[in-house]
VOLUM-877999 format. One record per residue: residue number from 1; y negated, x negated, z of N, C-alpha, C in turn; chain. Coordinates in steps of 0.1 Angstrom, whole numbers, plus 2048, in hexadecimal, padded with zeros to 3 digits. Layout:
N
+------+-----+-----+-----+-----+-----+-----+-----+-----+-----+-------+
| voza |  nv |  nu |  nw | cav | cau | caw |  cv |  cu |  cw | kekol |
+------+-----+-----+-----+-----+-----+-----+-----+-----+-----+-------+
|  NUM |   Y |   X |   Z |   Y |   X |   Z |   Y |   X |   Z |     A |
...
+------+-----+-----+-----+-----+-----+-----+-----+-----+-----+-------+
This chain:
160
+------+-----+-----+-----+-----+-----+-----+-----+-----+-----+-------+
| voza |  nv |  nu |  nw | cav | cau | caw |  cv |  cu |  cw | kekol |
+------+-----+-----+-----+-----+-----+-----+-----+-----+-----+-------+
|    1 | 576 | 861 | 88D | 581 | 85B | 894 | 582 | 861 | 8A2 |     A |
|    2 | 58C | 859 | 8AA | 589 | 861 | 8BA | 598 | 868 | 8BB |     A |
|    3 | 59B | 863 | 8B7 | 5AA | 86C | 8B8 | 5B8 | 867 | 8B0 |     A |
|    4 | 5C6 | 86B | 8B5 | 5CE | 867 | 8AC | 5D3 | 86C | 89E |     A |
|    5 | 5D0 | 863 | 890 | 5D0 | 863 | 887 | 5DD | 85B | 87E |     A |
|    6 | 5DE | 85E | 871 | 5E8 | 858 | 869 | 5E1 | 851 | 861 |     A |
|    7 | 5E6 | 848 | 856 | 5E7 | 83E | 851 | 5D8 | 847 | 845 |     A |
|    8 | 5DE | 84F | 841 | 5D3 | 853 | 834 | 5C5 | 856 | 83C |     A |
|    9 | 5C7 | 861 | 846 | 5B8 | 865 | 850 | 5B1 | 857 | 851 |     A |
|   10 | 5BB | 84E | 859 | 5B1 | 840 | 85D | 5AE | 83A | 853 |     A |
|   11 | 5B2 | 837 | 846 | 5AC | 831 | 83C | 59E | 837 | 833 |     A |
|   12 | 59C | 846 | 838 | 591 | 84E | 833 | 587 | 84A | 83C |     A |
|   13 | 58D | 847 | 84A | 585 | 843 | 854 | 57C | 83B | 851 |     A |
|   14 | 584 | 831 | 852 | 581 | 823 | 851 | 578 | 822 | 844 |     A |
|   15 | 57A | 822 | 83B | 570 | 824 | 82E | 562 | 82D | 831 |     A |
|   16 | 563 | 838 | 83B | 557 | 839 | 83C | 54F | 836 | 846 |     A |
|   17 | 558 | 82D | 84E | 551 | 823 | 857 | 549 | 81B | 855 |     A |
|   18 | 551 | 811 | 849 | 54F | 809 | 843 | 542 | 80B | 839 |     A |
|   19 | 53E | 814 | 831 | 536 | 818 | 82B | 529 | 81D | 832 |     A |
|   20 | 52A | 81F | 83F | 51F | 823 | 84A | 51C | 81A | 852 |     A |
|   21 | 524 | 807 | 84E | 51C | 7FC | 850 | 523 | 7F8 | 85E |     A |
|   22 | 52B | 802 | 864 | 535 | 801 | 86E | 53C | 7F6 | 874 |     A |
|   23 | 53D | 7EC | 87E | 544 | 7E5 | 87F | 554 | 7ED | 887 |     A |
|   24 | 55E | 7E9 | 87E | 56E | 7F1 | 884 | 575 | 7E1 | 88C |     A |
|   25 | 576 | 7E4 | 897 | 583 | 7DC | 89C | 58C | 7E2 | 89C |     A |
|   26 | 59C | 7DB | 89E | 5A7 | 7DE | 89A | 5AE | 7D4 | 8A6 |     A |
|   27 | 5B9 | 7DD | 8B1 | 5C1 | 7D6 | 8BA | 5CE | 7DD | 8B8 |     A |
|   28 | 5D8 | 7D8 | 8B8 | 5E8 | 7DE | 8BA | 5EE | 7D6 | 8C4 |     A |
|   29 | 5FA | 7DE | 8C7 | 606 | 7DD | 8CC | 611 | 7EA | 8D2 |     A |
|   30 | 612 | 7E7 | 8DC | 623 | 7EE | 8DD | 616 | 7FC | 8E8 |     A |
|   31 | 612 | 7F6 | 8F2 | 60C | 7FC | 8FD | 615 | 808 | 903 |     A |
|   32 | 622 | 801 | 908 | 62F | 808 | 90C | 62A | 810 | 918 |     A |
|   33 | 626 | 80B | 924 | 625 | 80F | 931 | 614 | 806 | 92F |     A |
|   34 | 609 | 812 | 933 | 5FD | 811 | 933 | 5F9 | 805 | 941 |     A |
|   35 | 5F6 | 7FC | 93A | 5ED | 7F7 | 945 | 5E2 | 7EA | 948 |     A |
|   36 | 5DB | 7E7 | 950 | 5D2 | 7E0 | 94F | 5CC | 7DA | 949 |     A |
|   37 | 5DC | 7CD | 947 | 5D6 | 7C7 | 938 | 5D7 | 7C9 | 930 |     A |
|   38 | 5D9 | 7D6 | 92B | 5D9 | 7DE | 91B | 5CB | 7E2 | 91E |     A |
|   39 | 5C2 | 7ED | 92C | 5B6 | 7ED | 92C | 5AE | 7E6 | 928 |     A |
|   40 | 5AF | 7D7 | 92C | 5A6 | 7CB | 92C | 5A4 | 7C7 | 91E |     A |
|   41 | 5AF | 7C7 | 916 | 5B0 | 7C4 | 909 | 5AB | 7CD | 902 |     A |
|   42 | 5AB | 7DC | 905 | 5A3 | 7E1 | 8F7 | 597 | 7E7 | 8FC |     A |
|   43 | 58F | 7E2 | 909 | 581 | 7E1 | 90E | 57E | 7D3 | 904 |     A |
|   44 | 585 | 7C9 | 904 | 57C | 7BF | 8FE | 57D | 7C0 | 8F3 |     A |
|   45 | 58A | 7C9 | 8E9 | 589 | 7CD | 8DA | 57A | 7D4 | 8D8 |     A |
|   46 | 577 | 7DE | 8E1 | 571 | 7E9 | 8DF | 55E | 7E0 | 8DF |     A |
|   47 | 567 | 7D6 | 8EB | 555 | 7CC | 8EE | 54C | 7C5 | 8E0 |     A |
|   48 | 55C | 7C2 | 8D7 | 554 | 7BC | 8C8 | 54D | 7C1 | 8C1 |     A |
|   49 | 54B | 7D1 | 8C5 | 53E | 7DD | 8BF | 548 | 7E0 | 8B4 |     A |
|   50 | 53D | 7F0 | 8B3 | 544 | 7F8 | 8A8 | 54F | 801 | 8B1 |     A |
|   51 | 558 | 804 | 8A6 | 563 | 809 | 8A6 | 56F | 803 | 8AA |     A |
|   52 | 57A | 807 | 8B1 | 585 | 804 | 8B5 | 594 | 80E | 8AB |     A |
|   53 | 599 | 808 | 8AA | 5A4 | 80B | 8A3 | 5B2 | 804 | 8AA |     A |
|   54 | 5BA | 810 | 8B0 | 5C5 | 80B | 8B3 | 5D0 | 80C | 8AF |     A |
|   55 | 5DA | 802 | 8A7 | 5E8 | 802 | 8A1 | 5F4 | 802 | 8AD |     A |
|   56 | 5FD | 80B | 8B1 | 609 | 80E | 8B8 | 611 | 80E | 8B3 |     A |
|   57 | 61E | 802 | 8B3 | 62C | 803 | 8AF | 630 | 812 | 8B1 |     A |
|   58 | 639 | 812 | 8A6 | 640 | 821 | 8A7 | 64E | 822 | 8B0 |     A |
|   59 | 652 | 827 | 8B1 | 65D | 825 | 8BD | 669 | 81B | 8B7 |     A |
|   60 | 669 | 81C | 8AB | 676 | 816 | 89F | 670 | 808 | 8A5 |     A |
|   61 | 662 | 807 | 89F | 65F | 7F8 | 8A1 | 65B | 7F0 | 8B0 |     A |
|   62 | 65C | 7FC | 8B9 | 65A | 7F3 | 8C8 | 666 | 7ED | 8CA |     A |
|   63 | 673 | 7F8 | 8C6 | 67E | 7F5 | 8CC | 684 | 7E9 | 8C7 |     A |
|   64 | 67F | 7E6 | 8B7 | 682 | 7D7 | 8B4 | 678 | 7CC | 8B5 |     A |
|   65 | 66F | 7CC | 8BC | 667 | 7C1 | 8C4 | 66C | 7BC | 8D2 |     A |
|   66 | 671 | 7CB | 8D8 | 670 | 7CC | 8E8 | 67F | 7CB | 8EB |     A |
|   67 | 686 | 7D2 | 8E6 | 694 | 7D4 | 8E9 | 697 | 7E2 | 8E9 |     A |
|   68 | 6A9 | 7DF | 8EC | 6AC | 7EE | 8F5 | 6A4 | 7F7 | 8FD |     A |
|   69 | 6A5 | 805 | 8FE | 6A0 | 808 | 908 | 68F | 80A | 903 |     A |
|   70 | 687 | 801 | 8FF | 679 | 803 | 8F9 | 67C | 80D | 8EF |     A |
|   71 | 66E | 810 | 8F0 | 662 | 812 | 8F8 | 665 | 81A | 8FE |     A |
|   72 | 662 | 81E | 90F | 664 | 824 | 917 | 65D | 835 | 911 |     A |
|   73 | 654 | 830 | 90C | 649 | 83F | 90C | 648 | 842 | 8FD |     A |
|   74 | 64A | 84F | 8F3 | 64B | 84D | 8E8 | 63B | 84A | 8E1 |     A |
|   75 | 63C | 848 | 8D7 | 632 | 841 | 8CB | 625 | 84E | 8CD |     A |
|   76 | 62D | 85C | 8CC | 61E | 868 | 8CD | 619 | 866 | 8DE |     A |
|   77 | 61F | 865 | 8E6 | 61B | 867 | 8F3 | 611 | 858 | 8F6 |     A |
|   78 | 616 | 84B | 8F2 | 611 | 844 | 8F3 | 601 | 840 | 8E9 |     A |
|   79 | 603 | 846 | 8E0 | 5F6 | 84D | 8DA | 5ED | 852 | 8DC |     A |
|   80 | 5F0 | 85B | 8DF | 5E8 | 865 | 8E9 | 5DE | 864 | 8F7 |     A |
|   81 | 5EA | 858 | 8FB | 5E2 | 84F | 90A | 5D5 | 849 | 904 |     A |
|   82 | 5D7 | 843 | 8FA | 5CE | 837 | 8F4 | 5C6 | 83E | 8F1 |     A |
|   83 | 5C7 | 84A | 8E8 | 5BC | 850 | 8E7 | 5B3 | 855 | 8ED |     A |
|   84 | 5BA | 85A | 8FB | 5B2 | 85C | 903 | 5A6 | 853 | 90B |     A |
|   85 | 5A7 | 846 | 908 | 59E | 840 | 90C | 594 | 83C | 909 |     A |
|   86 | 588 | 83A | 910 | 57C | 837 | 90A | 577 | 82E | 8FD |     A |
|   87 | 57E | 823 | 901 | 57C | 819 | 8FC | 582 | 81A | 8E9 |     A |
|   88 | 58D | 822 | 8E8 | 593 | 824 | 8DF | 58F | 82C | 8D4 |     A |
|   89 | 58C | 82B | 8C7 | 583 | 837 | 8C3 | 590 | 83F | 8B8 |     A |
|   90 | 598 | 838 | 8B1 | 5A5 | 83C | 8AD | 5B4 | 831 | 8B2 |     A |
|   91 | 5BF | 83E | 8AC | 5CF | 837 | 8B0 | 5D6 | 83D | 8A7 |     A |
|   92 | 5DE | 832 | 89E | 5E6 | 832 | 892 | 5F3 | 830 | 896 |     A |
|   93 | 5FD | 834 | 898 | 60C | 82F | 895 | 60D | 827 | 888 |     A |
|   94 | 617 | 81A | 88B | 61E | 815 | 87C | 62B | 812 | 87F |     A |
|   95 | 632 | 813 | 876 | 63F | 80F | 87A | 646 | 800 | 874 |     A |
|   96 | 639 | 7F6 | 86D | 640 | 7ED | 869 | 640 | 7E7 | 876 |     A |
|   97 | 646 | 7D7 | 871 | 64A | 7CE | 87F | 63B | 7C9 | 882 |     A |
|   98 | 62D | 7C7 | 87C | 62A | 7C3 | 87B | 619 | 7CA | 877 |     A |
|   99 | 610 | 7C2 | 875 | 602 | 7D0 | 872 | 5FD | 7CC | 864 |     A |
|  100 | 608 | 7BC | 860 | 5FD | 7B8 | 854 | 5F9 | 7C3 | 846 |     A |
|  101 | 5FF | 7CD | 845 | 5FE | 7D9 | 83F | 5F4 | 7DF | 83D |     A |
|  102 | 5F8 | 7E7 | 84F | 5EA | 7EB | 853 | 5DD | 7E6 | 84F |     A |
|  103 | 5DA | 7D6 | 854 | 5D3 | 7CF | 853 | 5CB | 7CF | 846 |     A |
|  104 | 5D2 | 7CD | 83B | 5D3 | 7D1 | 82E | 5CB | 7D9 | 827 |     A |
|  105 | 5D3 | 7E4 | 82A | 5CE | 7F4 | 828 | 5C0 | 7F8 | 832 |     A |
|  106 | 5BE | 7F6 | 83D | 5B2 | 7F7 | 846 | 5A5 | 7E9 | 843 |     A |
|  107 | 5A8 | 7E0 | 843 | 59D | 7D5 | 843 | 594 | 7D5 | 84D |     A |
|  108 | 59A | 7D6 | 856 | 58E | 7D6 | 867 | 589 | 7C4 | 863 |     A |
|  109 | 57B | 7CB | 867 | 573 | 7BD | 867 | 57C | 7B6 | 876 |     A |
|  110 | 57D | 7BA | 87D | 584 | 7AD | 887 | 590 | 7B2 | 88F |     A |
|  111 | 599 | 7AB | 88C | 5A7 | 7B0 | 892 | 5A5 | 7A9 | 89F |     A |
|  112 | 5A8 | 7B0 | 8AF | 5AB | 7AB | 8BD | 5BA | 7A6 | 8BF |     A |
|  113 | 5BB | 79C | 8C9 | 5C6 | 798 | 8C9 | 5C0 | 796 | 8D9 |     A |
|  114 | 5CD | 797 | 8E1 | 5CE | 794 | 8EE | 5D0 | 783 | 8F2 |     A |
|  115 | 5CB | 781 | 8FD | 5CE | 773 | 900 | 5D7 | 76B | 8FE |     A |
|  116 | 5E3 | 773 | 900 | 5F1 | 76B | 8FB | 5F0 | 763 | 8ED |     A |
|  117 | 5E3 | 764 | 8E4 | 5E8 | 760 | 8DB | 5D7 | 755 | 8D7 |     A |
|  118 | 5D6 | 74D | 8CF | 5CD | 74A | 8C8 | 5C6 | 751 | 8BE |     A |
|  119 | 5BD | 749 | 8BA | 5B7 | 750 | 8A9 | 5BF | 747 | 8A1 |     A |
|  120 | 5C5 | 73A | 8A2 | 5CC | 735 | 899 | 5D9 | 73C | 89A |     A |
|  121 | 5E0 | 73E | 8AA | 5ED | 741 | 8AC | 5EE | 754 | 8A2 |     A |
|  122 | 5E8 | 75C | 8A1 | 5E6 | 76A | 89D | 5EF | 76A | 896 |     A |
|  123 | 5FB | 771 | 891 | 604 | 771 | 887 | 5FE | 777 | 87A |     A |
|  124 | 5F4 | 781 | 87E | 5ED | 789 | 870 | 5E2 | 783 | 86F |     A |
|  125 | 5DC | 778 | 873 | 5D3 | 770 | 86F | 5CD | 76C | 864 |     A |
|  126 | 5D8 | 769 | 858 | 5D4 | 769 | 849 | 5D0 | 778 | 842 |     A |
|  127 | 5D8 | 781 | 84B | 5D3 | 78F | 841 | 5C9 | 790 | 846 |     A |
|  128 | 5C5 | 78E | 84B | 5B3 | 794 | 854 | 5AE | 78D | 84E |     A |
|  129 | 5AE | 782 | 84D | 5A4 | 774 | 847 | 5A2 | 781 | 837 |     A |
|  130 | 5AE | 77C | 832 | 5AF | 780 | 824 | 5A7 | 78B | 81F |     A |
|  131 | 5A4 | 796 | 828 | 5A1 | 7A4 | 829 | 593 | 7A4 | 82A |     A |
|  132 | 58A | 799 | 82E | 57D | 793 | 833 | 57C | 797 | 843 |     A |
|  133 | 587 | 797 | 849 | 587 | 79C | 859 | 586 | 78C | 860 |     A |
|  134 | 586 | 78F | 86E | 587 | 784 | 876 | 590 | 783 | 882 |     A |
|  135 | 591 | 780 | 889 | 59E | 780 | 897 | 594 | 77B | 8A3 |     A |
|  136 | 594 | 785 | 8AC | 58C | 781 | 8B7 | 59B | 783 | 8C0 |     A |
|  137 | 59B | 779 | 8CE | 5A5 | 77B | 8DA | 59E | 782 | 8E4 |     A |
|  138 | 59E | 78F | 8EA | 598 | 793 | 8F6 | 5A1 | 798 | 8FC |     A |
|  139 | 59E | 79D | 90B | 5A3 | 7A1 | 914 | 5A9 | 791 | 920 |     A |
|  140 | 5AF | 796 | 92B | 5B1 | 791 | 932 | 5BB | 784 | 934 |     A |
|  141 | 5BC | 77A | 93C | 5C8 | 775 | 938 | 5D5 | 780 | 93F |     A |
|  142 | 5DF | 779 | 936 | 5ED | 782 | 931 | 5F3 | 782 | 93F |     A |
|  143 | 5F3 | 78A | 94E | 5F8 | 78C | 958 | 5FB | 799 | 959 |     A |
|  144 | 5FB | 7A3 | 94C | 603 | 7B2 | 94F | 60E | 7B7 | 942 |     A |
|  145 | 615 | 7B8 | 943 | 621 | 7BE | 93A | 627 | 7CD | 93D |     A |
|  146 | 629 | 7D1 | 933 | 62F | 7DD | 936 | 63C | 7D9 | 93E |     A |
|  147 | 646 | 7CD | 931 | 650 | 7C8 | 935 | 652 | 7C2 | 944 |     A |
|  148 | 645 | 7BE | 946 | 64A | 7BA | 957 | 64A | 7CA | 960 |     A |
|  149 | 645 | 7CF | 95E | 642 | 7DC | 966 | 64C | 7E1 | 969 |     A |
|  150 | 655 | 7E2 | 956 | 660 | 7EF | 957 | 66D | 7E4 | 964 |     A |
|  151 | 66D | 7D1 | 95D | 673 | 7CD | 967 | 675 | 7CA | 977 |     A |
|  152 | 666 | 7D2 | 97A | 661 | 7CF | 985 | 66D | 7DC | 98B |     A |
|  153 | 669 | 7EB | 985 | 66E | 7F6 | 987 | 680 | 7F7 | 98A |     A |
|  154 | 684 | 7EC | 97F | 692 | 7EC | 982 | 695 | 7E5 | 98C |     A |
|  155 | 691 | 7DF | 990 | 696 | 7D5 | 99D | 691 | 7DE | 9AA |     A |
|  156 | 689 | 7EA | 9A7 | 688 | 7F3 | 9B7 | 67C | 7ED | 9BC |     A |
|  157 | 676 | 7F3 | 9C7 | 670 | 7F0 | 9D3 | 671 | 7E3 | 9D6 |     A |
|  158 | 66B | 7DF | 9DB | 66B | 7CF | 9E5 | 671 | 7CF | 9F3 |     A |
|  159 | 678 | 7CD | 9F5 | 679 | 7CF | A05 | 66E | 7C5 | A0E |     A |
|  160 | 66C | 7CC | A18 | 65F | 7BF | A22 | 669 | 7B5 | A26 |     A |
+------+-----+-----+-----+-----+-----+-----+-----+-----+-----+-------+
């Protein structure tokens, strides 16, 4: 792993992760405009040991989570970032609305979820269960958005 991969590569992966007694986590989202609390969040993915695995909406699918206009940065570029970081050992594009697929097809022993959400609130919560995975919440509380940033940008400067 260690780099950006497709759907078939990561599942060769992952099987022989998995076969080498591996623990894989598994974090997604949009990760439009890089920052803090996307750091925070996939330090504490990466903290549950093992391997990290990161799912990125495809640009089809940011733009119907996020809106018009999303994602600011495309799906390879935004890839690429993630990859670059330590903490991250691979980065998948998908394009459904959603990872329970992914989920599916990969079976990461523990899917991360950011604070915003519970282990009961998790929307893919049952496929992980199902898969023999688990839902851990790490990272920071929820005080950075891409979306606030880009709206920070449009409103300009502050004046003193």
């Amino acid at each position: 792993m260690g780099r950006v991969v497709d759907e078939n590569e990561l599942r060769e992966a992952m099987a022989r992760e998995h076969a080498a007694g591996q623990t894989v986590a598994f974090a997604n989202g949009c990760f439009d405009l890089l920052h803090v609390g996307h750091v925070r969040y996939l330090r504490g993915a990466k903290e549950l040991g093992g391997k990290l695995v990161v799912g990125i909406n495809s640009d089809e699918s940011a733009r119907r989570l996020k809106g018009k206009g999303r994602p600011i940065m495309p799906a390879d570029e935004r890839a690429e970032v993630l990859a670059a970081l330590k903490d991250v050992d691979a980065v998948v594009i998908f394009a459904e609305a959603d990872v329970r697929a992914l989920i599916r097809e990969l079976r990461p022993d523990i899917h991360a979820k950011g604070t915003d959400y519970t282990v009961e609130s998790v929307p893919e919560r049952d496929e992980v269960v199902a898969c023999g995975g688990r839902v851990a919440i790490v990272g920071d509380a929820k005080q950075h958005s891409s979306s606030a940033t880009i709206a920070k940008l449009e409103r300009g400067p502050r004046r003193p």
